[in-house]
N, C-alpha and C positions, 0 to 999 in steps of 0.2 A: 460431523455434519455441518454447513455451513448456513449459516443463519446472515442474510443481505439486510442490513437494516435500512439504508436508504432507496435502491431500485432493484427490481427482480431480475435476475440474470437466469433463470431456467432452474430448472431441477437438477442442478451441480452440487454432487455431495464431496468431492475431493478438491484439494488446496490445488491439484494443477489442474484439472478441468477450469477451474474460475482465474485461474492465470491465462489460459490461455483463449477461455472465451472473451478476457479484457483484451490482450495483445490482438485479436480480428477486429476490437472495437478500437486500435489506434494505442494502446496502451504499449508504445513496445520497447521503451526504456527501465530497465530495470536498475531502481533505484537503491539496489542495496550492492551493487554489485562496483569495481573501479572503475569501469569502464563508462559509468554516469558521470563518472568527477569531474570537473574541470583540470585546464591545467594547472593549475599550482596544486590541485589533490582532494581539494573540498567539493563536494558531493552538493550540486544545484538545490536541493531543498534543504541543504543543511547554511548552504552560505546565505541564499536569497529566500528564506520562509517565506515571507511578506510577499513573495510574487508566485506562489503557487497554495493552491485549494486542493480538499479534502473533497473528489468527486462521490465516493462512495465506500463504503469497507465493509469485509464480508470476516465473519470470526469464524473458526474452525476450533470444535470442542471434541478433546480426546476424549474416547471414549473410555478407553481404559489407562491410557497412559497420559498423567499432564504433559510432557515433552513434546504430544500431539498438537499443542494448543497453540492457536495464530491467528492474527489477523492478517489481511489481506487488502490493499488500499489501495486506491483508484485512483492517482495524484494526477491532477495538470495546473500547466500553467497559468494565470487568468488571460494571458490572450490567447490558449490554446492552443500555441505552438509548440508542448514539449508534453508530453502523457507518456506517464509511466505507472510502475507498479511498486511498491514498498510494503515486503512482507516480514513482519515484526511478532514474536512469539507474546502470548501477556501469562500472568498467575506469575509464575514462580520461573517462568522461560523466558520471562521480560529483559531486552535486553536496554540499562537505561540511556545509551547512547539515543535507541530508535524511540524509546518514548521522549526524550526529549526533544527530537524534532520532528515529533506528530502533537506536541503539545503547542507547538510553533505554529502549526499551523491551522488554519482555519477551514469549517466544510462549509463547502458550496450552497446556496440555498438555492438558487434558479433551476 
């Protein structure tokens, strides 16, 4: 079940309903994937932290299985020209490549 700590997105209890109700909201760069990279192969929120914000993130708690377990983030950039989505397991599925650069960056307060 997903649990929105910063803004309500609807009564979305699955990890792609709330993917995909972000990608209608502009969200449609997926940020775990290569095809976010730049060219030399580095991944826009892993080279440039400092120029993108934590919009929002949604956790999904397995309910029987920890391998279920994610969060779900709402990335853009501060001038809002790049939104995307960065989904990262935590507990024991943490991967520490992705918490390393969600530790990078910072959430939005506005």
């Amino acid at each position: 079940m997903a649990n929105d700590n910063l803004k309500h997105i609807g009564e979305m209890t699955s990890l792609s309903e709330v993917i995909n109700a972000l990608v209608k909201q502009g969200y449609t760069l997926d940020f775990n994937l290569k095809s976010s990279q730049l060219s030399d192969g580095e991944n826009p929120i892993q080279e440039f932290p400092e120029q993108f914000l934590i919009d929002r993130h949604y956790r999904f708690e397995g309910e029987s299985d920890p391998d279920d377990e994610a969060i779900v983030y709402a990335i853009s950039s501060i001038d809002g020209k790049i939104k995307g989505v960065f989904v990262n397991g935590y507990a024991t599925s943490s991967e520490n490549c992705g918490e390393e650069i969600i530790k990078k960056l910072k959430t939005r307060t506005d």
